[in-house]
C-alpha positions, 0 to 999 in steps of 0.5 A, a space after each residue: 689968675 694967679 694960680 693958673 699962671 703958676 701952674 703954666 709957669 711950672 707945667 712950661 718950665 718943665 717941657 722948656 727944660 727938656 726941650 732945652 737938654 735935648 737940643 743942648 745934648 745934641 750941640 754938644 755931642 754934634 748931631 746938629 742935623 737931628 735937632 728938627 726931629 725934636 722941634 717937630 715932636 715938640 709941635 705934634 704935642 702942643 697941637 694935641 694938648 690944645 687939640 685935648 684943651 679944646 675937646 674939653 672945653 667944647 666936647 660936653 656942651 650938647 649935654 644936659 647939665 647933670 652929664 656935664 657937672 659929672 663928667 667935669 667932677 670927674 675930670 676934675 679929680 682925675 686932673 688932681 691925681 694927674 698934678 699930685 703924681 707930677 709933684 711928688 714925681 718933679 721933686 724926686 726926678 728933677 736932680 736926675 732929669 738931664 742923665 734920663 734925657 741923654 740916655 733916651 737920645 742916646 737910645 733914640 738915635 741908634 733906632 730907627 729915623 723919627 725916634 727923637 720925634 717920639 722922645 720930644 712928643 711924648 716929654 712935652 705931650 705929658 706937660 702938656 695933657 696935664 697942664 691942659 686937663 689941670 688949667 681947664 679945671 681951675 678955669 672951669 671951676 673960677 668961672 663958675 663962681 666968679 664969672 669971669 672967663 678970659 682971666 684965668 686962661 690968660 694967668 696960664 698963658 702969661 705962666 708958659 711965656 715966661 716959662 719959654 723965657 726961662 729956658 731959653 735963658 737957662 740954655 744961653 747960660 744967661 741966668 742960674 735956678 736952683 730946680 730943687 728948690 723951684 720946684 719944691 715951693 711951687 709944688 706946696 703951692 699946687 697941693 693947696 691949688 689942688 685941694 681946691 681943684 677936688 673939693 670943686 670936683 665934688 661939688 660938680 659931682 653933688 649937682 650931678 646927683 652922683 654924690 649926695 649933700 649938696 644942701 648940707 653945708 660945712 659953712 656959709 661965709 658969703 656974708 663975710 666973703 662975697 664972691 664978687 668982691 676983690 678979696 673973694 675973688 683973689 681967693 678964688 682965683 688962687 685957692 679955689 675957695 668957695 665961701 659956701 662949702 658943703 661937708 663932701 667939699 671941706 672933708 675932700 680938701 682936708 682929706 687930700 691937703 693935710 696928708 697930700 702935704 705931710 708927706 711931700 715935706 717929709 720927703 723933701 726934709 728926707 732928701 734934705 738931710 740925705 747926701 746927695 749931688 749938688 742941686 741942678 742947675 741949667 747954666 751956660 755949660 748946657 748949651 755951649 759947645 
């Protein structure tokens, strides 16, 4: 649950964040009138993310289950490249984030009417096709061990709540958040989950017959682990950890997190020591005339 509530908190924040630069962006440059155009992009996106969360949910339930376990392995590592792309892409983008989105209304408003519809559907309709795809595979993956089915979707939602609290206080300059660093701790954090996520994708691909070695086993720890106690469910629910791995599984997870991690801290200390603008941060400024 935990887990999922971060990836909502994350994937929310972002889409709040670029709703509340646009709106913000349009109040203070007084073309208040265009601010619908951005509510009715943001609503045909959220309509098409939950439209795509439902055709994934729901699409390959008339398969046999081998057509099902690969096309869920495969949506799965699919999902894991998604969500790496976005976390090596938030970290470089997030200082440059309000200057792009005031050049795109800029660019939008001089186009023909609707254009700022588009620029709001498609900032939040990336958000939300990953979130989507990235929560359904998390899910997919906790229920297949754990059974339960309510709880990670709920983790997600309570993640995208708070995430629309945030920006809404970050626009009224009630609270302050280092972005840089938000989204450097969350994103080592989605790397671990995320690692997880593939090594469950390549088992589902080992029950479609698609890869071989279901039977060959890196380590059994159920004994030690069992799924259904508290502890293996927490750590399930957070990491995707599966007490028996096979040898596809452990060599995905190291394959993808060791590197996938090395690099993303070498990067972050690289910008570290660059010289760079002041870390952004949303405030009161943003959203006042």
């Amino acid at each position: 649950m935990f887990a999922n509530f971060l990836i909502g908190l994350r994937e929310g924040l972002e889409a709040a964040l670029v709703v509340s630069i646009l709106i913000a962006y349009l109040v203070k440059t007084d073309r208040r009138h265009l601010i619908a155009q951005i509510w009715l992009g943001v609503g045909i996106a959220v309509a098409v993310s939950l439209g795509f969360g439902a055709a994934l949910t729901y699409g390959p339930k008339g398969l046999t289950f081998e057509a099902q376990e690969l096309i869920g392995g495969l949506l799965s590592v699919v999902a894991v490249g998604f969500v790496t792309w976005m976390i090596f892409w938030m970290a470089q983008a997030a200082r440059g984030m309000a200057g792009t989105l005031r050049a795109r209304v800029d660019s939008a408003t001089d186009a023909r009417p609707g254009s700022l519809a588009v620029v709001a559907l498609l900032a939040v309709g990336r958000e939300g096709l990953e979130t989507a795809m990235f929560i359904w595979a998390a899910t997919k993956a906790a229920v297949r061990e754990t059974g339960a089915s309510s709880a990670p979707l709920l983790g997600a939602l309570l993640g995208i709540l708070v995430a629309v609290a945030l920006g809404y206080l970050m626009y009224r300059g009630a609270l302050r958040i280092n972005l840089t660093r938000f989204f450097t701790w969350t994103g080592a954090f989605l790397i671990i989950v995320a690692a997880g996520v593939l090594a469950y994708g390549i088992h589902d691909l080992q029950e479609a017959r698609f890869l071989p070695g279901l039977n060959n086993l890196a380590f059994d720890v159920s004994q030690a682990i069992p799924p259904t106690s508290w502890y293996g469910t927490l750590l399930k629910g957070v990491f995707n950890f599966s007490p028996v791995t096979t040898t596809f599984e452990a060599a995905a997870w190291l394959l993808y997190a060791v590197p996938t991690m090395t690099v993303f801290l070498h990067r972050i200390q690289h910008r570290a020591h660059a010289p760079s603008p002041p870390a952004p941060v949303l405030a009161a400024s943003t959203g006042r005339n």
